[in-house]
LUMTIZA-371625 format. One line per 2 residues: number of its first residue (from 1); their letters; for each residue x, y, z of N, C-alpha, C. Coordinates in Angstrom, 2 decimals. Example, Ala and Ser with C-alpha at 12.3 -4.5 7.8 and 13.67 -1.06 7.14 Angstrom:
<sites>
1 = AS = 13.19 -5.69 7.80 12.30 -4.50 7.80 13.20 -3.30 7.80 ~ 12.85 -2.25 7.08 13.67 -1.06 7.14 12.90 0.03 7.87
</sites>
This chain:
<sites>
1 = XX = -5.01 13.60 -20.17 -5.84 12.90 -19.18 -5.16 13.00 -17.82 ~ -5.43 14.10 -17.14 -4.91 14.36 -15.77 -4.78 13.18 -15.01
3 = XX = -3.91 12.56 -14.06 -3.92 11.46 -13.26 -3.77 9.93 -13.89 ~ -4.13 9.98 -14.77 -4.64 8.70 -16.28 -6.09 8.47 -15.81
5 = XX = -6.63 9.65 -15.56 -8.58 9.07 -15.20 -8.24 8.71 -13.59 ~ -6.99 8.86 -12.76 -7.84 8.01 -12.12 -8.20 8.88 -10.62
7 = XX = -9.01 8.83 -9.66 -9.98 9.26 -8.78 -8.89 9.32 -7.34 ~ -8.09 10.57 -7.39 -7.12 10.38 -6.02 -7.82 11.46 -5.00
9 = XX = -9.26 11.38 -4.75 -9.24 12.66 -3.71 -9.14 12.05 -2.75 ~ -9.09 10.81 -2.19 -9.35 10.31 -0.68 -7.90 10.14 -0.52
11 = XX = -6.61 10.85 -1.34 -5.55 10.79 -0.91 -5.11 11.52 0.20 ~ -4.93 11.39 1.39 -5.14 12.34 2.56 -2.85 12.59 2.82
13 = XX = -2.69 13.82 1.58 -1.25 13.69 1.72 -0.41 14.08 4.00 ~ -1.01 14.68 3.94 -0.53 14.60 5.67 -0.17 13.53 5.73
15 = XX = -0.81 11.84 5.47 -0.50 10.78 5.99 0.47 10.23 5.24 ~ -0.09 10.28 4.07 0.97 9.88 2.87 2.15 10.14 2.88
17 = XX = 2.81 11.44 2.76 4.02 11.67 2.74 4.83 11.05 3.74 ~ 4.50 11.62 4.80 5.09 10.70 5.98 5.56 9.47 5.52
19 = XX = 4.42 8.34 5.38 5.00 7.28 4.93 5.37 6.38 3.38 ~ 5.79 8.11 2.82 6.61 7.72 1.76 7.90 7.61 2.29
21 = XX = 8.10 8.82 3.18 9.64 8.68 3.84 10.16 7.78 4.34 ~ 9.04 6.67 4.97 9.28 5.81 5.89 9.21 4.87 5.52
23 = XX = 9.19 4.34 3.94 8.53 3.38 3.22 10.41 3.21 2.57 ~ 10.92 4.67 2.16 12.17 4.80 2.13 13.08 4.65 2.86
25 = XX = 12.81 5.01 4.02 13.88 4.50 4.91 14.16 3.01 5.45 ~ 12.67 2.26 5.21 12.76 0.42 5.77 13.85 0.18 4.66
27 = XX = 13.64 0.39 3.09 14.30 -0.20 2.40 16.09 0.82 2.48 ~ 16.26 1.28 2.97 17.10 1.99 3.22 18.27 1.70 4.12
29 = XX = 17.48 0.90 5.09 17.49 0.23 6.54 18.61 -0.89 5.81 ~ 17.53 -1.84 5.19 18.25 -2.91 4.36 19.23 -2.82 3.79
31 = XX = 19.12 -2.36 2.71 20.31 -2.28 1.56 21.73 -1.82 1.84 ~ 21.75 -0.86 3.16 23.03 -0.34 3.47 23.48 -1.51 4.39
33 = XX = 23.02 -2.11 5.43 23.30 -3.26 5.92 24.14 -4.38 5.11 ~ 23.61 -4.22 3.67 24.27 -5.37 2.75 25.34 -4.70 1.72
35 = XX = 26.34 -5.17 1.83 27.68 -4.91 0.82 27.70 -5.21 -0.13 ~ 27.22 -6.78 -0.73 26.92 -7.03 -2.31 25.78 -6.62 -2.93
37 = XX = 25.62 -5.46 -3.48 24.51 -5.06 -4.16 24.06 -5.68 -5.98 ~ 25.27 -7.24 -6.12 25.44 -7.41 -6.94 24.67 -8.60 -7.00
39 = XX = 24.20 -9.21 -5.92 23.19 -9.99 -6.04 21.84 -10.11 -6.94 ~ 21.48 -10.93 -7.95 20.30 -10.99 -8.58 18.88 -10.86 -7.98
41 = XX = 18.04 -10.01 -8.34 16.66 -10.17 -7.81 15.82 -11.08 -8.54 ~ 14.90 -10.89 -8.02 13.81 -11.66 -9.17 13.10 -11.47 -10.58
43 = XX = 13.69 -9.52 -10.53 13.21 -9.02 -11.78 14.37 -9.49 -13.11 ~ 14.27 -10.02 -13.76 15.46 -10.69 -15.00 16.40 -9.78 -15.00
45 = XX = 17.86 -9.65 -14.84 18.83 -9.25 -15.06 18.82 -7.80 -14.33 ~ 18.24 -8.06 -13.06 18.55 -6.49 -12.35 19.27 -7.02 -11.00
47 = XX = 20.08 -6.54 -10.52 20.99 -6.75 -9.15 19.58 -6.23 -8.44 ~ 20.61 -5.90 -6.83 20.29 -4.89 -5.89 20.54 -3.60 -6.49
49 = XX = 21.78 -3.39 -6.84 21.53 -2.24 -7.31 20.99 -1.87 -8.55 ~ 20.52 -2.55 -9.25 19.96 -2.23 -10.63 18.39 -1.68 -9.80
51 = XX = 18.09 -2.22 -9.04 16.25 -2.08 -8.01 17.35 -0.47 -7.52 ~ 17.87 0.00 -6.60 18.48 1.07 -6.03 18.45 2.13 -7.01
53 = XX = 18.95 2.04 -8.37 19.27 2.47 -9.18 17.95 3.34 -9.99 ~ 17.10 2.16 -10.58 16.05 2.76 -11.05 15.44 3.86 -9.83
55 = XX = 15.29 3.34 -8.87 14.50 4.06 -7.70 15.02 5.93 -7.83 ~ 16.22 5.73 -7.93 17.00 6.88 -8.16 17.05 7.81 -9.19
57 = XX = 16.63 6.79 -10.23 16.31 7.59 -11.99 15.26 8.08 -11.83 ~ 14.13 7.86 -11.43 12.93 7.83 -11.23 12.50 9.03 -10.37
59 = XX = 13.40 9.05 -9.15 13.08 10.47 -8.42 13.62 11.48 -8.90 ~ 14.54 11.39 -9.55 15.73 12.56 -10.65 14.80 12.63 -11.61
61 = XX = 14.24 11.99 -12.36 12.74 12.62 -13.42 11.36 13.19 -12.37 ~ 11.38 12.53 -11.63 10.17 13.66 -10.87 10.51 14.94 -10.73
63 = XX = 11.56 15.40 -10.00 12.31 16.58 -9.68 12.44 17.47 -11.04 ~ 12.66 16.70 -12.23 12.71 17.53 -13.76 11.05 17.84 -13.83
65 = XX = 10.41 17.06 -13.94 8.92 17.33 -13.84 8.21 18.69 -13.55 ~ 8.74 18.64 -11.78 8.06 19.52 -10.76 8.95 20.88 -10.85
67 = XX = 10.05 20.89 -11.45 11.21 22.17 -11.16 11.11 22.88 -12.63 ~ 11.58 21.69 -13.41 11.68 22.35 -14.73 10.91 21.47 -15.85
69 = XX = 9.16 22.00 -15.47 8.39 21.22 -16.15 8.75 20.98 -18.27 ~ 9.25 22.20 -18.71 9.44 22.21 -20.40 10.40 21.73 -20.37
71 = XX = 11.02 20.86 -19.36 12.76 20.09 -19.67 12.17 18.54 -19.72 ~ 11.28 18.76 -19.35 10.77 16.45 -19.41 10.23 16.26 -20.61
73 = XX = 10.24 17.42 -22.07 9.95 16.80 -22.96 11.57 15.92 -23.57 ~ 12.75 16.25 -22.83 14.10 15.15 -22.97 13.86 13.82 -22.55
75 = XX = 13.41 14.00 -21.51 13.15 12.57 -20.55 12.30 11.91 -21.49 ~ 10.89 12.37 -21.85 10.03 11.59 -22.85 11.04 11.38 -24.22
77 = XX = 11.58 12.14 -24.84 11.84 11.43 -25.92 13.49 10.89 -25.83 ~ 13.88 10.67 -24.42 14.99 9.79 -24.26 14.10 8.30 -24.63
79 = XX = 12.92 8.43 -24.09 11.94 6.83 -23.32 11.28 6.60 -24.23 ~ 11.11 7.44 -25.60 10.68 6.92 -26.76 11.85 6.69 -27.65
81 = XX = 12.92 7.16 -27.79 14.33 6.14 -28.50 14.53 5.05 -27.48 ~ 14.67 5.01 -26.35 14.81 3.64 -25.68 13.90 2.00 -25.95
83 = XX = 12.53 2.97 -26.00 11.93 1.80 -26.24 11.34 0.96 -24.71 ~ 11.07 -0.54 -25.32 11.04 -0.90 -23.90 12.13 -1.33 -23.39
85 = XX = 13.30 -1.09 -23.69 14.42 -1.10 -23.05 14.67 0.31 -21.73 ~ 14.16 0.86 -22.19 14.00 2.46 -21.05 14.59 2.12 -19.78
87 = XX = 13.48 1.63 -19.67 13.87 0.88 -18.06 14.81 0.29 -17.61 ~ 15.56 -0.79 -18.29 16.49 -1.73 -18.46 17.88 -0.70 -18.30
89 = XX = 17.89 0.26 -19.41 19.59 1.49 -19.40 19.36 1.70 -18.41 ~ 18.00 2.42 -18.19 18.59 3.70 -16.98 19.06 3.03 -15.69
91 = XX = 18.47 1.84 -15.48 18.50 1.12 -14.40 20.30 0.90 -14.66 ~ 20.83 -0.06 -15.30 21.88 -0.52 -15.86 22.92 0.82 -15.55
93 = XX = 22.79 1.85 -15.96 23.44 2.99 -15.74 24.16 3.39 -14.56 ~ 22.69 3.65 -13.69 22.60 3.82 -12.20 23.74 2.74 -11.61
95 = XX = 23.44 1.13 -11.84 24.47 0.31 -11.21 25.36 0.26 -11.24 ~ 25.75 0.71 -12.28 27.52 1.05 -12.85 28.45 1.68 -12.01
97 = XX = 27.41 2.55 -11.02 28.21 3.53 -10.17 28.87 2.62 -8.83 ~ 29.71 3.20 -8.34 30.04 2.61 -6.99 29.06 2.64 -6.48
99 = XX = 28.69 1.76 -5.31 27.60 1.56 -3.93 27.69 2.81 -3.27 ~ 28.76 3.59 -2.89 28.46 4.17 -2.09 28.01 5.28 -2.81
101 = XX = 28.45 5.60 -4.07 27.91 7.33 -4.56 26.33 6.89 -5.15 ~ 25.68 5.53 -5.58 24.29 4.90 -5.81 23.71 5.65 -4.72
103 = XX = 23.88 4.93 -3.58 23.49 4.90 -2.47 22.96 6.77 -1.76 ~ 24.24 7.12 -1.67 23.95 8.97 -1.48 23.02 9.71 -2.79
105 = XX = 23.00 9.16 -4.05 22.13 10.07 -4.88 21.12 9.38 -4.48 ~ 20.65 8.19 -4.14 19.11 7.82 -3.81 18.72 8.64 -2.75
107 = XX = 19.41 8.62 -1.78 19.19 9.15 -0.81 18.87 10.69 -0.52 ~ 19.19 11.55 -1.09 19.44 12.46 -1.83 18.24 13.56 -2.15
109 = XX = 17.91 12.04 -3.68 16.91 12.22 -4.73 15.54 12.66 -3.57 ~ 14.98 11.21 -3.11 14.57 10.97 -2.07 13.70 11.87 -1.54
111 = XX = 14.89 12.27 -0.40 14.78 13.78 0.07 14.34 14.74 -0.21 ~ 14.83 15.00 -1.91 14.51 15.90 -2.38 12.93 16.06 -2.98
113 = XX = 12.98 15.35 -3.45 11.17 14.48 -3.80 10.19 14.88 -2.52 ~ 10.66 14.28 -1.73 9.39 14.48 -0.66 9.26 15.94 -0.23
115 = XX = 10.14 16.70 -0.17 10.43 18.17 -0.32 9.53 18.76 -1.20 ~ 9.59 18.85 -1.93 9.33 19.39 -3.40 7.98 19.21 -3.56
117 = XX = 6.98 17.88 -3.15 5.94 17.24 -3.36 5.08 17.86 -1.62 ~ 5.65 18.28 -0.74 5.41 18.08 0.34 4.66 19.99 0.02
119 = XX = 5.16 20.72 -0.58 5.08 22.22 -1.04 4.64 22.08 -2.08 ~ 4.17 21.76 -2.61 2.39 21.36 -3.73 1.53 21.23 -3.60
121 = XX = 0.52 22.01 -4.05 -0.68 22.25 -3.90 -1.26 20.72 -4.06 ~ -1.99 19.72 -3.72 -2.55 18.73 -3.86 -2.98 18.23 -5.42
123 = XX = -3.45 19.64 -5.99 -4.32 19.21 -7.50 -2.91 19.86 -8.54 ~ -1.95 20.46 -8.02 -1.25 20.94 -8.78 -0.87 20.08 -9.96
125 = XX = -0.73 20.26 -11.06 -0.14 19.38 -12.42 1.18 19.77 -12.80 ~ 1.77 18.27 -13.17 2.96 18.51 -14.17 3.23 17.46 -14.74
127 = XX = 4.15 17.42 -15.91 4.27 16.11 -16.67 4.98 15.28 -16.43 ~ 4.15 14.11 -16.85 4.70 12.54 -16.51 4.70 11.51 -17.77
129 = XX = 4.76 10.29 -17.48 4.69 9.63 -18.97 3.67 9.71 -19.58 ~ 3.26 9.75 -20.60 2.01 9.63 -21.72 0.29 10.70 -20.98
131 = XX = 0.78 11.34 -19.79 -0.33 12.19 -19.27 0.67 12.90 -18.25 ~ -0.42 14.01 -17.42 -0.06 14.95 -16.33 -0.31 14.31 -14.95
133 = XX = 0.69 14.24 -14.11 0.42 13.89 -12.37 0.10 14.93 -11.32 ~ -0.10 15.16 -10.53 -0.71 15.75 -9.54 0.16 15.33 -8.39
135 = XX = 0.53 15.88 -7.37 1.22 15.65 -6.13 0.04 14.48 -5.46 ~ -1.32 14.37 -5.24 -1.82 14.14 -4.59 -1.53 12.30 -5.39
137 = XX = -1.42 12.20 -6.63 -0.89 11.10 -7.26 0.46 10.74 -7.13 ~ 1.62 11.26 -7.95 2.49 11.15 -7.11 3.26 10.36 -5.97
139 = XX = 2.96 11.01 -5.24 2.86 10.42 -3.65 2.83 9.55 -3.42 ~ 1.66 8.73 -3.30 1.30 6.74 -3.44 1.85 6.47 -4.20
141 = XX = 2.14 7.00 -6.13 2.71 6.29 -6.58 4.80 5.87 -6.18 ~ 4.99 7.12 -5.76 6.40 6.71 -5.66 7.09 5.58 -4.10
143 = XX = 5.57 5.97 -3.07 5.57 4.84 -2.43 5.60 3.16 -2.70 ~ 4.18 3.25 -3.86 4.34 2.34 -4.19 5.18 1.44 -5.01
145 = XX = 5.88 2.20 -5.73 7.42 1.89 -6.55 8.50 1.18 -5.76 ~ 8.80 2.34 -4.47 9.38 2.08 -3.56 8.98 0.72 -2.75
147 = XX = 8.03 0.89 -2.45 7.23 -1.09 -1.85 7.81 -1.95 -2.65 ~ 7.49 -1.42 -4.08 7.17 -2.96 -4.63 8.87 -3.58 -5.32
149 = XX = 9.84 -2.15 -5.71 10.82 -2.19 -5.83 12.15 -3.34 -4.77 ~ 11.57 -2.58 -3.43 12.01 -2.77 -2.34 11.78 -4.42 -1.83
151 = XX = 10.57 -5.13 -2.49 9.89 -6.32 -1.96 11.06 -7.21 -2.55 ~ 11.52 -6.66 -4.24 12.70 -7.72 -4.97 13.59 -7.81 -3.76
153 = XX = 13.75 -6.77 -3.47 15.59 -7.02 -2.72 15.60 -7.76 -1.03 ~ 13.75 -7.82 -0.89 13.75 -8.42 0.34 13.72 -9.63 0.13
155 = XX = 13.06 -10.05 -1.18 13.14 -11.22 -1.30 14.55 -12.09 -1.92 ~ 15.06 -11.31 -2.40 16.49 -11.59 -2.64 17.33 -12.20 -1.69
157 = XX = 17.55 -11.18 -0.71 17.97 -11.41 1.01 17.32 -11.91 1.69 ~ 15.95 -12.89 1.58 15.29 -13.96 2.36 15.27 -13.10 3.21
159 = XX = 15.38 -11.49 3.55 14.14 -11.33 4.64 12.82 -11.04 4.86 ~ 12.39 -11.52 6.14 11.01 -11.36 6.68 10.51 -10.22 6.12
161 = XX = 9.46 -9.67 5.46 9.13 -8.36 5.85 7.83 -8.06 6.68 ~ 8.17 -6.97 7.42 6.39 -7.01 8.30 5.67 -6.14 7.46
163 = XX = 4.39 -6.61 7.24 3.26 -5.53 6.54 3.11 -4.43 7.37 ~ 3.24 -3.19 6.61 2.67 -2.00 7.54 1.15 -1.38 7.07
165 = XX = 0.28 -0.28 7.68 -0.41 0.31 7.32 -0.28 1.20 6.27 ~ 0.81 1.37 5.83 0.94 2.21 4.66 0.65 1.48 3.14
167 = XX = 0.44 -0.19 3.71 0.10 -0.63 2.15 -1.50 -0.12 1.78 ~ -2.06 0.46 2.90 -3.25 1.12 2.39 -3.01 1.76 1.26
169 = XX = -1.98 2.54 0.95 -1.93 3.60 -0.37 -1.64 2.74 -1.37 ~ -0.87 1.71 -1.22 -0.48 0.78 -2.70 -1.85 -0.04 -2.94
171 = XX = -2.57 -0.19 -1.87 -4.12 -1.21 -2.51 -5.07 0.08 -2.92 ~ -5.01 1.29 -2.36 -5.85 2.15 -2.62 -5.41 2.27 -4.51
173 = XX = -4.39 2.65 -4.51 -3.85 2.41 -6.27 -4.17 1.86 -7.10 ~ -4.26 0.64 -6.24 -4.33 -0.77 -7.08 -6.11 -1.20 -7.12
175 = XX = -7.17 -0.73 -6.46 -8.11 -0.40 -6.65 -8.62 0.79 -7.94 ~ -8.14 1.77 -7.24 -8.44 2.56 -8.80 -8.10 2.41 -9.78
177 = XX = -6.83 1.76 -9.74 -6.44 1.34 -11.51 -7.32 0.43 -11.98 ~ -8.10 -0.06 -11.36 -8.71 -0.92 -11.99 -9.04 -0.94 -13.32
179 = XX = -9.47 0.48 -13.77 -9.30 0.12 -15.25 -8.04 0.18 -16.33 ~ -7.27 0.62 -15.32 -5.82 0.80 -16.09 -5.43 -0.42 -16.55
181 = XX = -5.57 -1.38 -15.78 -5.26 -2.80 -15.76 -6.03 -3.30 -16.44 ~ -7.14 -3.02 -17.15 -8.06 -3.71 -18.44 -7.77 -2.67 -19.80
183 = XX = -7.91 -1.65 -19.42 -7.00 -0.96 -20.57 -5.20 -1.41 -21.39 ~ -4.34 -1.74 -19.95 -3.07 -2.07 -20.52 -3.24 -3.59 -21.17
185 = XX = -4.15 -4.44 -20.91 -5.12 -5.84 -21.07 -5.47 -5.47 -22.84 ~ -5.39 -4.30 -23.24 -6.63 -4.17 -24.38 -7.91 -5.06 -24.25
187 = XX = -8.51 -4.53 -23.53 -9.63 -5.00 -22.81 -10.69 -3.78 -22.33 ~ -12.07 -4.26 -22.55 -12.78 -2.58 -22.52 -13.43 -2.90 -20.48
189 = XX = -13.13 -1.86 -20.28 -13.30 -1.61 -18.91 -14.19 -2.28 -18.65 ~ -14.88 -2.78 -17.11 -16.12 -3.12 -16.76 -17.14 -2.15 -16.16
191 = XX = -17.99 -2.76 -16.45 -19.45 -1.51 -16.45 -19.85 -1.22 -15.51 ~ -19.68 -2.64 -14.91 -20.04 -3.06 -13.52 -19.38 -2.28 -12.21
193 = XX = -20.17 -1.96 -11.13 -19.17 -1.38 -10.03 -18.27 -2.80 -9.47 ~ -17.07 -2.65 -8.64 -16.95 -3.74 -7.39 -16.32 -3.69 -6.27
195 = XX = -16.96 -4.43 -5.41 -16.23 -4.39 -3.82 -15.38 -4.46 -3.34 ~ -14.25 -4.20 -3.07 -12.98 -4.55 -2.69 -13.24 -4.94 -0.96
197 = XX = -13.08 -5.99 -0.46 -12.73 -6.25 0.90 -11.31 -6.91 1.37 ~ -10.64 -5.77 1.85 -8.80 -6.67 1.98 -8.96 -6.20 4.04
199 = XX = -7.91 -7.56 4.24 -7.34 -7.45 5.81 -6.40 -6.55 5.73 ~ -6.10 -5.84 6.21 -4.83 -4.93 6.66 -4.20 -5.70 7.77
201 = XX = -2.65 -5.25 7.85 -1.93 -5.57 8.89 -2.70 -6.18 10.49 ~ -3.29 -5.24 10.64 -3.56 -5.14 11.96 -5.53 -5.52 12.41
203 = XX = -5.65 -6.46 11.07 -6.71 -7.09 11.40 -8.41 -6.07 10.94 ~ -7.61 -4.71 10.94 -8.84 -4.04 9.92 -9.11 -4.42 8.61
205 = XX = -11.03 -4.04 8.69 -10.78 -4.18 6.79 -10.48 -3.03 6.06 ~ -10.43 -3.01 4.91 -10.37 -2.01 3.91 -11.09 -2.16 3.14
207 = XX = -12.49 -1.24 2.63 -13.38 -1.53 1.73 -13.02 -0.41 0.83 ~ -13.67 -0.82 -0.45 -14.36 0.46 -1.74 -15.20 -0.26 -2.09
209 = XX = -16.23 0.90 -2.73 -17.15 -0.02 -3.83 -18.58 -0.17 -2.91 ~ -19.62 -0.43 -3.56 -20.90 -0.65 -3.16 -20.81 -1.85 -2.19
211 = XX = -21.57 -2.06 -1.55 -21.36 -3.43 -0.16 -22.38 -4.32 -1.20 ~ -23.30 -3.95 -2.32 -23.99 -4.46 -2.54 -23.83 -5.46 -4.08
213 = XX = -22.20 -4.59 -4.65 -22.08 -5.11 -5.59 -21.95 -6.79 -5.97 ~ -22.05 -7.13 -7.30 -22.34 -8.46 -7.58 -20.37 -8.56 -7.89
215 = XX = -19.69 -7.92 -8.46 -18.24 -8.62 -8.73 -17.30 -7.84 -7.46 ~ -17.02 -8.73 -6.70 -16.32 -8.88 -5.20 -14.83 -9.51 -5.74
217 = XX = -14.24 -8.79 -4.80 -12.48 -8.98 -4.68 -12.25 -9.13 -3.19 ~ -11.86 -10.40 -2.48 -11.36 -10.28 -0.67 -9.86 -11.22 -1.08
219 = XX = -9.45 -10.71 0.56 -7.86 -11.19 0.95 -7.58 -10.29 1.68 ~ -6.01 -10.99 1.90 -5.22 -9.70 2.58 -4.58 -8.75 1.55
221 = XX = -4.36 -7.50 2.67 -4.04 -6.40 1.98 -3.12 -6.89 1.17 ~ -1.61 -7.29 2.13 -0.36 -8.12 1.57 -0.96 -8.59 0.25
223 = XX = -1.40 -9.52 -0.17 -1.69 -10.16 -0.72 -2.38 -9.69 -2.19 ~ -2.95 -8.43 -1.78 -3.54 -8.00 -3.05 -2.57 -6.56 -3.73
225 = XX = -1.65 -6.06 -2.48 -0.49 -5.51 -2.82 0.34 -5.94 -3.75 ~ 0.62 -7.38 -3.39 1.99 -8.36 -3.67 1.07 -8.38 -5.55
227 = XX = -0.28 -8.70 -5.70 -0.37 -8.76 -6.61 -0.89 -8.08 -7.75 ~ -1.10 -6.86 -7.32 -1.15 -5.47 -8.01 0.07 -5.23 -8.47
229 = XX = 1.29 -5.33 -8.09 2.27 -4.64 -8.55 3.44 -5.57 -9.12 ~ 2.11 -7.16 -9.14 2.94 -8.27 -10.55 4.37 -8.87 -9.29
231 = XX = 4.24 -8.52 -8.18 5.09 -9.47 -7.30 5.03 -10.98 -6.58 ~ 3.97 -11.21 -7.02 3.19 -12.77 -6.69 2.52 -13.10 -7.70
233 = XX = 1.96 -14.04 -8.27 0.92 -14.42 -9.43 -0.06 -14.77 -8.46 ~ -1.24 -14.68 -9.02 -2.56 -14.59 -8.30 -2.57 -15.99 -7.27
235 = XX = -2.14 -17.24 -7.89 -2.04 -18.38 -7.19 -0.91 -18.26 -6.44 ~ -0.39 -17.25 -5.83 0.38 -17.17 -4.68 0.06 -16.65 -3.62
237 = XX = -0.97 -16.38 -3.75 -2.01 -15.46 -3.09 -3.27 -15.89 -2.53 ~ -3.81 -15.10 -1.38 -5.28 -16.01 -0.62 -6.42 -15.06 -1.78
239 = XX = -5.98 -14.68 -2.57 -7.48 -13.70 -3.48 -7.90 -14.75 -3.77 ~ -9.76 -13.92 -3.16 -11.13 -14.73 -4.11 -11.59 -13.52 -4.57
241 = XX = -12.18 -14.23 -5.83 -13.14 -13.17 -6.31 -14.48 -14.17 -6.77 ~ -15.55 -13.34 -6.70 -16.89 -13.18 -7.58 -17.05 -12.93 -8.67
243 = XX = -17.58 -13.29 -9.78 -17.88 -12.39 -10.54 -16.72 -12.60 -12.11 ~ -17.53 -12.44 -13.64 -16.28 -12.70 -14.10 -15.32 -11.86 -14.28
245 = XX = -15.80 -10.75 -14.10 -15.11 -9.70 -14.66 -13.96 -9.38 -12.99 ~ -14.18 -9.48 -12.04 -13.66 -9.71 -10.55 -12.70 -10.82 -10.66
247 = XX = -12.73 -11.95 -11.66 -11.80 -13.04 -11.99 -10.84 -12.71 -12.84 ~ -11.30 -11.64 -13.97 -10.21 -11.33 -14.95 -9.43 -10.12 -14.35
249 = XX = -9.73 -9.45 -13.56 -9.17 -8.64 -12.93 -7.68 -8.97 -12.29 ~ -8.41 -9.71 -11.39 -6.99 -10.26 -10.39 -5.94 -10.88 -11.68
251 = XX = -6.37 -11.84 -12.43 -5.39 -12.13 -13.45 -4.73 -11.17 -13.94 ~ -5.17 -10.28 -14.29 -4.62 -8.73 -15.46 -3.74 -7.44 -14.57
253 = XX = -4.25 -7.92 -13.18 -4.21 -6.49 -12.16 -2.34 -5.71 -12.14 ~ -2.54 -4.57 -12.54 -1.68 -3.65 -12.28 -1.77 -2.43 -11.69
255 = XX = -0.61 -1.58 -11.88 -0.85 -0.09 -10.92 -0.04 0.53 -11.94 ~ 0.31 -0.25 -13.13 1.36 0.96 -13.96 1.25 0.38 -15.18
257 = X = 1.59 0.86 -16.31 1.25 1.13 -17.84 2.47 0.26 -18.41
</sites>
């Protein structure tokens, strides 16, 4: 199932990439500023650098993907002996290292990623977990990793963060998954179309969906970002919805499996 089903042509990579780089560098900005990377986030038992870390595993399996696509059948069946622990080692691994050599392979990885993805054909395929990705997927997604990764360690360090226009690509995600997020639910998709209306930063809206539909989703972008990617619970949030199936949504809503 190319993409996991889901609908990336309005991914316009010119814009995207750009601010994957730049999505990398805010959190980049941060983390080197701070010396204890040993601080707890909010995700259970991950530091700063355990968030640094994964970020880093993660672009080191893309790069196996896109370079040496018949070598990620290791990676998959490392992540099927792991279990749902997967996440937890590799992360754990990564932290083990000194800050400063963490720090240069993220950086690195990174680099190398946006490289690599930047010289891909848009529809091009290669393998990923449990299906095939596409650069034009990809892209948002490792932004959005990076966002939502990046949001623990801001919130860790009580800083401010300013919303940018680039959370367009993490709500654009988080819109199409829509059924991903009733699927990972064991839950059968809805039949129904629906509207998405979010504020962006800068006071634009952001629509999908029929203007006419009956199950409606509004807020801010922030807001429906923060809770697509399980970083706020819905009651932390200004989301309304319509509709029941627009109600079970926001409850269930994800961008990943």
């Amino acid at each position: 199932m190319l993409n996991y089903g889901l609908d990336m042509s309005g991914v316009e990579l010119d814009r995207a990439l750009p601010d994957l780089v730049a999505e990398g560098d805010e959190l980049d900005a941060l983390v080197s500023a701070e010396t204890d990377w040993s601080k707890p986030t909010p995700a259970v038992g991950w530091t700063i650098a355990h968030q640094i870390a994964h970020l880093a595993a993660a672009d080191a399996n893309v790069l196996i993907a896109i370079r040496t696509p018949e070598a990620f059948d290791a990676v998959l069946k490392q992540a099927e002996a792991a279990g749902s622990q997967y996440a937890d080692l590799d992360a754990a691994a990564g932290a083990a290292k000194p800050r400063s050599v963490l720090l240069e392979q993220w950086r690195a990885g990174r680099t190398e990623v946006a490289a690599e993805l930047r010289d891909l054909p848009p529809d091009h395929g290669f393998p990923w977990y449990g299906s095939q990705l596409s650069a034009a997927l990809m892209v948002p997604l490792r932004l959005m990793e990076t966002w939502a990764h990046g949001q623990d360690v801001f919130d860790t360090l009580g800083v401010s963060r300013r919303p940018t226009s680039r959370l367009r690509h993490v709500a654009a995600l988080g819109v199409v998954g829509r059924e991903l997020s009733f699927y990972a639910a064991q839950l059968p998709p809805p039949a129904e179309p629906f509207r998405v209306e979010l504020t962006g930063p800068d006071g634009q809206t952001w629509a999908w969906g029929p203007e006419d539909a009956e199950q409606r989703v509004q807020g801010s972008a922030l807001d429906f970002c923060l809770r697509v990617t399980q970083r706020r619970s819905r009651a932390q949030t200004d989301l309304t919805a319509v509709g029941e199936d627009a109600q079970k949504w926001l409850e269930i809503a994800r961008v990943f499996l």
